[in-house]
N, C-alpha and C positions, 0 to 999 in steps of 0.2 A: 260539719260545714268547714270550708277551708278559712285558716289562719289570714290574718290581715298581711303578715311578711310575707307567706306562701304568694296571695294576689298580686303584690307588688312586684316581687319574682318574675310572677308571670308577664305581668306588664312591660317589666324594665324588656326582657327575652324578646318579645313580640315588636319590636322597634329594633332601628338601625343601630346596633351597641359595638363603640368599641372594645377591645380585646382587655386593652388598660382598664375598662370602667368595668366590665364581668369581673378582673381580678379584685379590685377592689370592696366588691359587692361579695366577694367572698363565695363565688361561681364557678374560680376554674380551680380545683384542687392541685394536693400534690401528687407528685406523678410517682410512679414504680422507683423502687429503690436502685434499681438501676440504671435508672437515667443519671447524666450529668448534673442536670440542672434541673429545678423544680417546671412544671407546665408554667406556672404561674409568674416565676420570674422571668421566665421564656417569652410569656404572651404578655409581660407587662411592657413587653419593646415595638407589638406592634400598632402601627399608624394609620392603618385604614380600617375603615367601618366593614363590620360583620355584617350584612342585609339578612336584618330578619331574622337576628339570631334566634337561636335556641339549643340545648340541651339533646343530644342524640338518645333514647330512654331515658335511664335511669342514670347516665354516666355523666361525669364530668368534661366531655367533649362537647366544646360551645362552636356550631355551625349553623353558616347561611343557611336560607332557606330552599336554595337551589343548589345541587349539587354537581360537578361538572364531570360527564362522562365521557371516555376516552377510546373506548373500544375501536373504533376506525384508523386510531394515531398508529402509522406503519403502511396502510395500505392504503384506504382512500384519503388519508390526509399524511402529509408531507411532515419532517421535525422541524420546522420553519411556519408550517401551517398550524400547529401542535404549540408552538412556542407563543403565536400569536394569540389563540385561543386561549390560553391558561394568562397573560398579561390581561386581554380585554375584562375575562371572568372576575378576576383579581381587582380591577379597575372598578366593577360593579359591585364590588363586594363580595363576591361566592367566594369563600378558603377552602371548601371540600370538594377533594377531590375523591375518585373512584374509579380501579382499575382492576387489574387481573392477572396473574401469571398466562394464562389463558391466550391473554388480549394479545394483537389485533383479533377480532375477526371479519367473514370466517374463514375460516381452517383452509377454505378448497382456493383461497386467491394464491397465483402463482408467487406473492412476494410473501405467504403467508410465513411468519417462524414466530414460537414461542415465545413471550417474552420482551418483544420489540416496544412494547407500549410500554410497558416500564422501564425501559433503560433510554426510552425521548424524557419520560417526568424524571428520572436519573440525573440525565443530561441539564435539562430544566432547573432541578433541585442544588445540583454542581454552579450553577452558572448564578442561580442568585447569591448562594452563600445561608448558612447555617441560621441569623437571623433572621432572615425572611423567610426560612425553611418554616421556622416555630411560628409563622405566622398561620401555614395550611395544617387541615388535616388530611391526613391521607389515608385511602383505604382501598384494600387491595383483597384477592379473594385465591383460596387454595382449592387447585380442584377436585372433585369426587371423582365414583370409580368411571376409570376411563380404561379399557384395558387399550395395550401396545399403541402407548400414548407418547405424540409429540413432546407433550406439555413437562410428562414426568422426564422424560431425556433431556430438556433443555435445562433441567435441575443442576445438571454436573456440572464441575467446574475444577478444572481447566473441560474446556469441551471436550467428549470423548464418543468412540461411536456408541450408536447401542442399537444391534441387530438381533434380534426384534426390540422396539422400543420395549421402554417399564412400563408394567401398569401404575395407573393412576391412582393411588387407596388412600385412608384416609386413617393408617394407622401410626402408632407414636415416630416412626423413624420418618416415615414419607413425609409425615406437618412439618419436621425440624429440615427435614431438606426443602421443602418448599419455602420456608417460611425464610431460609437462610440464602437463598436464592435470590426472593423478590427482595431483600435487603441488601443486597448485592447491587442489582439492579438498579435499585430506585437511590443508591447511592445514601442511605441514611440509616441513621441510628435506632431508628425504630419504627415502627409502623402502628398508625393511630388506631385502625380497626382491621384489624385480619377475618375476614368471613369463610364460611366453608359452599364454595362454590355452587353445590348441589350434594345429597346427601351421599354416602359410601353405602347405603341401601339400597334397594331397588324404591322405585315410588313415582309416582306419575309426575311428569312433569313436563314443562316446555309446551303447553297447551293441554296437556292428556287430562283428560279429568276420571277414568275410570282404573280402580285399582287391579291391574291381572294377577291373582293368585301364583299362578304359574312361572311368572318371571321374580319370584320371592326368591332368593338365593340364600345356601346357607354359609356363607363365608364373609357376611358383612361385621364391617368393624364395628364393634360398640361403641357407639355414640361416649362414654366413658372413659375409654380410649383415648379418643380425638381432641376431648374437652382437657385429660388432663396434659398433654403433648402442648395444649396450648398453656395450660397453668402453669406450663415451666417457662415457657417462653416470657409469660405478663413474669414473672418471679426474676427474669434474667431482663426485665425492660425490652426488651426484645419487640413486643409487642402491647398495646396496653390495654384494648378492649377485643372482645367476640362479637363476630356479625353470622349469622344465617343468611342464609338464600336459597330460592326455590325448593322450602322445606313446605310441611303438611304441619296442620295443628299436631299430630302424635308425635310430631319430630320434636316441634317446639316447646311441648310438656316435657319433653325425654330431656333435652337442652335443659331446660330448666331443672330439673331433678340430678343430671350428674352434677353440675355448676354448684348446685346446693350441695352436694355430695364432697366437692372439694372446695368448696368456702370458698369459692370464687362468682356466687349470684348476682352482685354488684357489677362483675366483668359483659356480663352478657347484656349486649346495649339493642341490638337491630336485627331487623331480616330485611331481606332486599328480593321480592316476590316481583311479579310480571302485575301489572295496573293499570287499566286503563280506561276509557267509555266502550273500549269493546272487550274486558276480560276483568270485571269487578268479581272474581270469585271472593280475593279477602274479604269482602262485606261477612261475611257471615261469620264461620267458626274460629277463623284466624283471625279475625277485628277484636269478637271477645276475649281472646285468649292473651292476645298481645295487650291488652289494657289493660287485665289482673296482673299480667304480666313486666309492666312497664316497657314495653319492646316497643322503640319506633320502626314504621317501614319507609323505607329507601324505593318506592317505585320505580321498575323498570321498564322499559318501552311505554315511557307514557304516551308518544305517539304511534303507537304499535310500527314499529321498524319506520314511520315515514309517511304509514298509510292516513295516519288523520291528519296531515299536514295540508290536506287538501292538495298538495299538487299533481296527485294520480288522478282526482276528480273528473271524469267525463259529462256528470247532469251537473252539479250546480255551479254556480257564478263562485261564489269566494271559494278561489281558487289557494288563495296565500301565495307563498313563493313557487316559482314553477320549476320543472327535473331538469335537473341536467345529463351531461353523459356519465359524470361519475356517481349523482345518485342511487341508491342505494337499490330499488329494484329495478331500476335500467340495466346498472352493470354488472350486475349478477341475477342470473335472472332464475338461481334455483337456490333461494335461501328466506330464509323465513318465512317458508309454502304458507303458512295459514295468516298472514298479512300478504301476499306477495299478490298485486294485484292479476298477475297471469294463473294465478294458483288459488288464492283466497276462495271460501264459498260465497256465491251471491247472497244470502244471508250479512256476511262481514262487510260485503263491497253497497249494498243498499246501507245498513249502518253506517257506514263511514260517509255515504250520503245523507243520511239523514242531517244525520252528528254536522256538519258542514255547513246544511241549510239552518241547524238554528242559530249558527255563530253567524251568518249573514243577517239573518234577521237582528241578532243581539249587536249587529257593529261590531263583531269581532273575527278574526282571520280564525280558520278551523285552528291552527294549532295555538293561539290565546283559549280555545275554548277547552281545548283538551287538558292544557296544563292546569287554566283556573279551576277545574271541576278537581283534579289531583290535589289541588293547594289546598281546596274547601274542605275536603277529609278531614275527620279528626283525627286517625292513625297518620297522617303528615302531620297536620297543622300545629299539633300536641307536643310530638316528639321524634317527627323526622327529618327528612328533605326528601325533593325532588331532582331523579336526575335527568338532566338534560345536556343531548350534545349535540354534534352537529357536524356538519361535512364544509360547510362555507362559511364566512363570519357574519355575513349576512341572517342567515340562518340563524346563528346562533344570538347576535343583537335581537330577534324577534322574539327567542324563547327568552331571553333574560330580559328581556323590556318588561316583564309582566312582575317579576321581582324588585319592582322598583321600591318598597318599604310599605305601599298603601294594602289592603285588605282587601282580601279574595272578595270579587262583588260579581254573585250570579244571583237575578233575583227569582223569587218563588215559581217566576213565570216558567223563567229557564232550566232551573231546576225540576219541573214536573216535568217539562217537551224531553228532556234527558232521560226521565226514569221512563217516561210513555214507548219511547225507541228500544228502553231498556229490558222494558217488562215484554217490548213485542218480538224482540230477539236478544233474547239473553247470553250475553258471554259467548259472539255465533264465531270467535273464530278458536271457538276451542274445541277438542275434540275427545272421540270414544277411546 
């Protein structure tokens, strides 16, 4: 049975707590020995309420309940539109953020370049100063094998050409140049969760659900590798926790195994997977493993790119907010095929109908139903966040309107008309 201090813990997490009161409570540790300054004397300066805190796994990283994604900052949103969006968040309580060497995407807009997203939260992180810095976390992601990759050439510095780009790998010298890159960029001393993009294996992903033998390579870095590339980095403060993303349960036991290997299991806090009402694969293998495991997930596309937002909607009535021109599969009209309503299969495009009609029925706008059903999880609700972002601030007031401190409320009714759609098209926009 769990400890009466353990409940209280939990209790105190589950409420709007500030920074000051987690130190206090003996909640935010001390940090790497190479930081300046303890977390804890760091976070005992800030003034606004954490919404919904909680514990990121197992680690001492105390974040909102929503977490604020940025993928668009460079292209579809402006660093003025990007400035605005990170004050509003802030305002509500959300401290965590989430970005990418990666970021913007994607790749094929003509303003696309490497990079650009972290040097706006750069700019952002410059302009409020080093105490309000301590007051976010920030988390950023290294990318997997990418061959004759934008990503890995924008690593240099001073810029320099590189024809044909580097590949993208995931071995000890490419982590520390990436790694010293996005620190570069984001203008700070350390980065609170470093993830690894997608794995330097081959492995299905981005929708795939079947594994091809065939595209098994023999040059992949060992996970081993990667993990201790990063233990130097948490040993140098450099970086202070490990995140996963679009990994497989075999990945996440292997994670786990070298991490134990170098005495750094306590490091390994999250995975950041694809989740949503129309791609619940985590329920199964990866739900249990992460629980033995203490791994919170970080959901991705919980509105799958836009599409549950209801504003693609042609049959029902709750529509939510309607497209515009820079919406996201308006203005690009060949990106993320398997939400992309010119593209998606009718299977994905009837679910997203469905999913729609019972948020009308419950009084709720499709994209309140989308996120409530993410918060309801207990792989969130336990020990994650949800990210959410957004293209207009509109937008984004609707998706953090639901993070207001009160409790995920979908009742038994709405929860079975979800699984009914769930069980009648399962995870339909994923594929062979």
């Amino acid at each position: 049975s769990l400890e009466p201090a353990y409940l209280t813990e939990k209790m105190l997490l589950r409420r709007s707590t500030s920074a000051s009161s987690l130190a206090s409570l003996g909640l935010v540790l001390a940090a790497s020995s190479g930081r300046s300054r303890s977390v804890a004397s760091a976070l005992s300066t800030v003034s606004s309420a954490v919404n919904n805190a909680r514990r990121l796994g197992g680690s001492d990283l105390v974040v909102s309940e929503a977490c604020l994604g940025t993928m668009t900052w460079a292209v579809q949103n402006t660093r003025d539109e990007a400035f605005g969006q990170l004050d509003f968040a802030r305002e509500k309580g959300c401290n965590f953020i989430d970005t990418a060497e990666l970021y913007p995407v994607p790749l094929t807009d003509p303003n696309y370049r490497a990079g650009a997203t972290e040097e706006i939260i750069g700019e952002y992180v410059e302009k409020i100063g080093p105490a309000q810095r301590d007051e976010l976390v920030i988390a950023s992601k290294i990318a997997g094998f990418f061959p004759a990759s934008p990503v890995a050439a924008a690593r240099a510095y001073p810029d320099a050409p590189h024809d044909p780009p580097p590949d993208c790998r995931l071995d000890a010298l490419s982590v520390r140049d990436a790694a010293h890159a996005s620190l570069r960029r984001l203008r700070t001393d350390r980065i609170d969760l470093m993830q690894i993009h997608w794995p330097d294996r081959y492995v299905p992903a981005f929708g795939m659900t079947t594994y091809h033998h065939s595209q098994k390579r023999d040059d992949e870095i060992p996970i081993l590798e990667t993990a201790s590339a990063l233990k130097d980095l948490i040993d140098e403060g450099k970086i202070r926790y490990i995140g996963l993303s679009n990994e497989s349960t075999y990945g996440v036991a292997e994670w786990v195994k070298a991490c134990e290997q170098l005495g750094i299991r306590d490091k390994l806090a999250t995975i950041q997977n694809s989740y949503s009402l129309l791609d619940r694969r985590f329920d199964s293998e990866l739900a249990e493993a992460c629980e033995y495991y203490n791994i919170g997930l970080l959901p991705w596309s919980v509105l799958a790119g836009g599409l549950l937002s209801g504003k693609y909607n042609k049959r029902s009535k709750g529509r939510g907010l309607p497209a515009d021109d820079n919406s996201r599969y308006v203005r690009y009209e060949d990106y993320m095929n398997r939400w992309h309503p010119s593209s998606a299969t009718k299977a994905t495009i009837d679910a997203a109908e469905d999913y729609a009609a019972i948020a009308e029925d419950a009084g709720m706008t499709p994209s309140e139903l989308a996120i409530a059903f993410c918060r309801s999880r207990q792989f969130v609700e336990s020990n994650g966040s949800v990210i959410v972002g957004a293209t207009t601030m509109d937008q984004l007031r609707e998706n953090l309107r639901q993070f207001d401190g009160s409790p995920v409320e979908l009742d038994e009714d709405v929860l079975a008309r979800i699984d009914e759609v769930h069980l009648r098209s399962r995870d339909p926009c994923c594929s062979l």
